[in-house]
C-alpha positions in Angstrom: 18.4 -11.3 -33.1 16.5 -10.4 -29.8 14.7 -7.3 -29.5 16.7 -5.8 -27.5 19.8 -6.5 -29.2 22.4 -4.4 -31.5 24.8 -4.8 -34.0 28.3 -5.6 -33.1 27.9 -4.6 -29.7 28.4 -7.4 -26.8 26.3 -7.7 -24.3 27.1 -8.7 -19.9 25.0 -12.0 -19.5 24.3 -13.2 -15.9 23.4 -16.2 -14.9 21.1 -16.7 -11.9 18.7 -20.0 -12.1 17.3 -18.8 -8.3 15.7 -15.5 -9.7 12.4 -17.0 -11.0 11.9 -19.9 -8.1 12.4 -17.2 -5.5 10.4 -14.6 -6.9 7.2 -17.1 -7.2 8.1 -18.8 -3.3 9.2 -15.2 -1.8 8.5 -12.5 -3.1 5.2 -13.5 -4.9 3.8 -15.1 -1.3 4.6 -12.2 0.4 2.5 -9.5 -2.0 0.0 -12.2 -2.3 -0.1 -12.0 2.0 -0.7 -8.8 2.3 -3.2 -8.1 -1.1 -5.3 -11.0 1.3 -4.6 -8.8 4.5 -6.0 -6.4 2.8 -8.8 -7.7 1.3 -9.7 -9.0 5.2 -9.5 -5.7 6.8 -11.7 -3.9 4.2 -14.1 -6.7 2.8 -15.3 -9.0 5.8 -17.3 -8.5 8.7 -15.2 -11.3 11.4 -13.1 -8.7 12.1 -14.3 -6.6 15.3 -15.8 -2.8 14.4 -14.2 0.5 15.5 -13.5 1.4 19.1 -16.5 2.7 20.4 -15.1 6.4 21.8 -17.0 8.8 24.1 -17.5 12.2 23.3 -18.7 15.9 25.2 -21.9 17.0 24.8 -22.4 19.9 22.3 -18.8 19.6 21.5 -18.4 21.8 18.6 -15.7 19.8 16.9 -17.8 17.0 16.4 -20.7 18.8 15.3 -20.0 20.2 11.6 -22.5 19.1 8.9 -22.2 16.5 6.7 -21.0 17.9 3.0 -21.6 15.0 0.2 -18.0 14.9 -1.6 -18.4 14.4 -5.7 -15.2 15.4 -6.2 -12.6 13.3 -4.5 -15.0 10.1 -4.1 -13.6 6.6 -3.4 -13.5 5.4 -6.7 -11.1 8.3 -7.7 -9.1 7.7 -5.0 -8.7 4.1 -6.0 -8.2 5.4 -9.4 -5.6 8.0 -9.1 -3.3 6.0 -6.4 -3.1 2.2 -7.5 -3.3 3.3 -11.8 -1.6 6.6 -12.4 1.8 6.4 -10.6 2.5 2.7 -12.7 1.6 4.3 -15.6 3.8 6.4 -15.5 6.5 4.4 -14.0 5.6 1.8 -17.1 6.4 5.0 -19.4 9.3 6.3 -18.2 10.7 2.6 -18.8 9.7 1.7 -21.8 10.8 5.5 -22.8 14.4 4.5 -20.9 14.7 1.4 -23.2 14.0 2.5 -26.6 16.5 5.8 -25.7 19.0 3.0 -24.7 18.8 0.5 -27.8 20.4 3.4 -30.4 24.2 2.5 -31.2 26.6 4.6 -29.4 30.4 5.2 -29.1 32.6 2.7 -29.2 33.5 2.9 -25.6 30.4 2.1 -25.0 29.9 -1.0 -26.7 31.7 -3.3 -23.6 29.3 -4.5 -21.6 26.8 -2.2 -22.4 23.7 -3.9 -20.9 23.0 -6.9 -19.2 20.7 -9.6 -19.3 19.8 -12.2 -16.6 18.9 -15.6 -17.5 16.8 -18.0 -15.4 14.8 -21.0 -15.7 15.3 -21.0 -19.5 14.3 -16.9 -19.5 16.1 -14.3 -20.5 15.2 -10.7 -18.0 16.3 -8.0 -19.7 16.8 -4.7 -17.6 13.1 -3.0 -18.9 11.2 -6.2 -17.8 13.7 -6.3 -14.4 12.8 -2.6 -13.2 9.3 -2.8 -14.3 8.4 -5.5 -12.1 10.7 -3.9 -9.4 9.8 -0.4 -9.2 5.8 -1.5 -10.1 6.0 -4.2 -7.4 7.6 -2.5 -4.6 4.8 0.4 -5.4 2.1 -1.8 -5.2 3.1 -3.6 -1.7 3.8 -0.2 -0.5 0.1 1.3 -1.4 -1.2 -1.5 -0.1 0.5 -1.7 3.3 0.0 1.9 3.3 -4.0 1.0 3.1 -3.9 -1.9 5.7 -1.5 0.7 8.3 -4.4 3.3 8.1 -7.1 1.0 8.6 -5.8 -0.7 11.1 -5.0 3.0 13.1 -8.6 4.1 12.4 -10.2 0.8 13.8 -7.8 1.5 17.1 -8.3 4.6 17.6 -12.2 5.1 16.8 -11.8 9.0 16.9 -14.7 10.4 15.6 -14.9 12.2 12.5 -16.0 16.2 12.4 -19.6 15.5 11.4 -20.2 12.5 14.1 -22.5 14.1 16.2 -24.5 15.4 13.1 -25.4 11.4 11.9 -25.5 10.2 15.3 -27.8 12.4 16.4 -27.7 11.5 20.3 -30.5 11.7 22.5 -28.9 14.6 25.0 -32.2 15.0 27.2 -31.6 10.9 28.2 -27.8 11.7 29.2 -25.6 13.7 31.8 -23.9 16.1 29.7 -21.7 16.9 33.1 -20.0 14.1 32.6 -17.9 12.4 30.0 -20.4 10.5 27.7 -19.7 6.8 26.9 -22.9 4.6 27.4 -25.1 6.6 24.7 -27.3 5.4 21.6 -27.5 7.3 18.1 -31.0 8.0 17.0 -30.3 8.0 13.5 -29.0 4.3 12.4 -27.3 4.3 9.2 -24.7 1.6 10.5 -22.2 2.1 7.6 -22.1 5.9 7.8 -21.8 5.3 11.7 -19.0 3.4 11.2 -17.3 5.7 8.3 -18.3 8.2 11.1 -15.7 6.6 13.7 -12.8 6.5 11.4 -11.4 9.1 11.5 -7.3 9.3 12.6 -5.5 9.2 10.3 -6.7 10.4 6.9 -6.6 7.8 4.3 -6.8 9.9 1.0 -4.0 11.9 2.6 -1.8 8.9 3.7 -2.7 7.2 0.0 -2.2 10.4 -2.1 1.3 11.5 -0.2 2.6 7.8 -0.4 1.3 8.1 -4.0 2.9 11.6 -4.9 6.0 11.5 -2.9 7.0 8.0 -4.2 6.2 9.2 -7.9 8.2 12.0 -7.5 11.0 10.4 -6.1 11.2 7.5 -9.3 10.7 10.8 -11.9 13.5 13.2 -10.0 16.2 9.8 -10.2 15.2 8.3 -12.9 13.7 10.6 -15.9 16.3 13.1 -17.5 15.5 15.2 -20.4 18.5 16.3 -22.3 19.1 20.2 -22.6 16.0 20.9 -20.3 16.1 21.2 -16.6 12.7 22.4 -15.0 10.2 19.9 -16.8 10.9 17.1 -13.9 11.3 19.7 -11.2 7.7 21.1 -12.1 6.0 18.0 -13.0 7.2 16.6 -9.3 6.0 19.8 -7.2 2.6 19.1 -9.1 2.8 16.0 -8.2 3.1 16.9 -4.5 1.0 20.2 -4.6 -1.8 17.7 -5.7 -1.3 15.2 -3.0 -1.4 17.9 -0.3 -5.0 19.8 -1.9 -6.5 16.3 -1.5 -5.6 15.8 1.9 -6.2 19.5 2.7 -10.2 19.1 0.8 -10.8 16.4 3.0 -10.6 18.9 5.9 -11.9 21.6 4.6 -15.4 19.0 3.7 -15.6 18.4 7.7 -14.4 14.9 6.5 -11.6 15.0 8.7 -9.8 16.6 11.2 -6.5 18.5 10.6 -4.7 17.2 12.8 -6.1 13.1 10.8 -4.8 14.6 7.8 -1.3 15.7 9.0 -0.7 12.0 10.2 -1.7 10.7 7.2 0.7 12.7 5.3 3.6 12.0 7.7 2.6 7.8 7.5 2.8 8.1 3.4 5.9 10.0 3.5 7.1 7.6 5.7 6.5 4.6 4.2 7.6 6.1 0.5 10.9 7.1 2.3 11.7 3.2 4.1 11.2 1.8 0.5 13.2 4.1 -1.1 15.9 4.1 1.0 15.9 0.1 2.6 14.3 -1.9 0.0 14.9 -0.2 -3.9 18.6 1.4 -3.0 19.5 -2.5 -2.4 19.0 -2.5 -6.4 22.2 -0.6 -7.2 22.0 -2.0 -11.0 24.9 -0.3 -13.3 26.7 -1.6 -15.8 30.1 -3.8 -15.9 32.4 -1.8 -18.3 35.8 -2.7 -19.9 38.3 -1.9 -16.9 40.9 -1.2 -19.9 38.3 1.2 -21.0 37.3 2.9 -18.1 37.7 7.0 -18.1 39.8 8.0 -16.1 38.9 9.9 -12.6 38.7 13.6 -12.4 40.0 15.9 -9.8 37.8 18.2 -10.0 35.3 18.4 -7.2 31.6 17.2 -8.1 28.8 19.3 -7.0 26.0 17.3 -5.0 22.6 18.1 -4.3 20.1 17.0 -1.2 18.3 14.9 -4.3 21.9 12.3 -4.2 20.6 10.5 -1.1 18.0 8.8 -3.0 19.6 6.2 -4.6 17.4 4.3 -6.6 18.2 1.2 -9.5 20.0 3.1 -12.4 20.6 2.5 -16.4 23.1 4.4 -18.0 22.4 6.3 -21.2 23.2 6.7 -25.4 25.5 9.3 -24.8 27.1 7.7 -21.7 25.9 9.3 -18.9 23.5 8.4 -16.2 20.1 8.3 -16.6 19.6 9.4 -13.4 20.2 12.8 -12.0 21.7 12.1 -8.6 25.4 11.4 -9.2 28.0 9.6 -10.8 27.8 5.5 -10.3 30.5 3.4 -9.4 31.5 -0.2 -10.9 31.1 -2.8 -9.2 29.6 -6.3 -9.3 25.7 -5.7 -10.4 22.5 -6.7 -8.4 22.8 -10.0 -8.3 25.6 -11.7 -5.9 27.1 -14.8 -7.0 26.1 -14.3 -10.8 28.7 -16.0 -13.1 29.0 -13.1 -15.6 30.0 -13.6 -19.5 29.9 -11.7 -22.8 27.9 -12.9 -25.6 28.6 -11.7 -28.9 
């Protein structure tokens, strides 16, 4: 008996020898291209520096001092944004799998859960939407990364604190005009460089896409029986954190406000395309009995703003949803062209 299996109850196999080879040629290429993007933009020196922007003399918005940050360092930003939202995503999973392996009604016991065989594998739906929901996160954060870094080497705008580490020479320059052809006095080249990167924010574009994307796999995907404001709560603290970092790395002359509300729009963006183009694609339900499907209601069902995200759902024990954003519909599951069969 697999682990996953239960007594007397049959289970929906598909049958899709494609999955594996197209996931290593596709889908594994691809991340792998962009994890090497990536790893260009950040860690070489071909690529060509920051745009070299002109500033005002004495202009007080590039003249704030330069606060050290021990709080929200690099490291935890790093940290927080690539470990904690698949950690969790990895729990709520493995959570939504040992809920689902109980026995349940009879009515449930017709294609209950399906499996996907390929190459000699058998994917079960845990290992299916951990890899998903894990992978698409990962791509995103890091296209998120290689979006703002390429903006900030565009742009060059200057951070709050430029003038402060540049330290021009203003008694060699025309401060009538608009300066461009200047020379810092003070050369720390990598703080120079962190000094012209400013627009947009990267710990705010990072820690939205982070928080927003989070919140949007906890409010569809995690229901607690009898309880209604855990998930609502742990989301807005999800998203009241994402904003406070952002809004410190104003408030630290790191960035300008303006930096940080671009970086939130870009995350938010970004979490919103993948949940709506790429993970509502995934519409993984069931395949019930026809003979034993319940029968429609006429009553009206209430809906909510949350029912537009459409994310890959399980269904429960006790026969509902596991997610909270409406009822699903029966239809042919993720895969088209499967060949579908019951094992017993």
């Amino acid at each position: 008996m697999d682990p996953y299996e239960v007594d007397d109850e049959p289970r929906m196999v598909s049958r899709n020898p494609m999955l594996i080879p197209c996931f290593l040629a596709v889908d594994y290429i691809c991340m792998a291209g962009v994890v090497v993007l990536w790893f260009v933009l950040l860690f070489t020196e071909n690529l060509p520096g920051p745009t070299n922007r002109g500033f005002w003399c004495h202009d007080r918005n590039l003249m704030m001092p330069y606060l050290e940050d021990d709080i929200f360092t690099e490291e935890v930003l790093y940290v927080t944004c690539f470990a904690a939202p698949p950690i969790m995503i990895l729990y709520g999973e493995c959570m939504l799998a040992l809920c689902s392996c109980k026995k349940t009604s009879p009515e449930m016991k017709v294609g209950r859960r399906k499996v996907v065989k390929s190459c000699s594998l058998k994917l079960y739906p845990v290992i299916r939407r951990m890899f998903r929901f894990t992978g698409v996160f990962a791509c995103g954060a890091f296209a998120t990364w290689i979006i703002t870094d390429a903006a900030q080497r565009v742009t060059g705008i200057q951070t709050p604190y430029f003038l402060t580490v540049c330290r021009p020479n203003y008694t060699a320059l025309d401060c009538n005009t608009f300066i461009t052809d200047y020379e810092c006095v003070k050369r720390d080249d990598d703080l120079l460089e962190q000094a012209r990167l400013s627009f947009p924010s990267l710990h705010a574009s990072l820690g939205s896409y982070a928080a927003v994307f989070t919140m949007a796999y906890m409010t569809s995907q995690v229901s607690i029986p009898c309880t209604r404001l855990p998930i609502p709560l742990a989301s807005l603290g999800l998203l009241s954190g994402g904003l406070l970092w952002g809004i410190t790395r104003a408030s630290k002359y790191r960035h300008h406000w303006s930096d940080v509300a671009v970086g939130f729009l870009l995350g938010m963006v970004v979490t919103l395309y993948l949940v709506f183009a790429v993970l509502a694609c995934f519409e993984e339900r069931p395949q019930d009995d026809p003979n034993n499907l319940p029968k429609k209601s006429s009553s009206p069902k209430r809906s909510s703003p949350l029912s537009l995200i459409r994310l890959p759902r399980l269904r429960a024990c006790n026969g509902s949803l596991a997610a909270q954003n409406g009822p699903a519909t029966f239809h042919n599951p993720s895969f088209v062209g499967d060949s579908l069969r019951r094992d017993y």
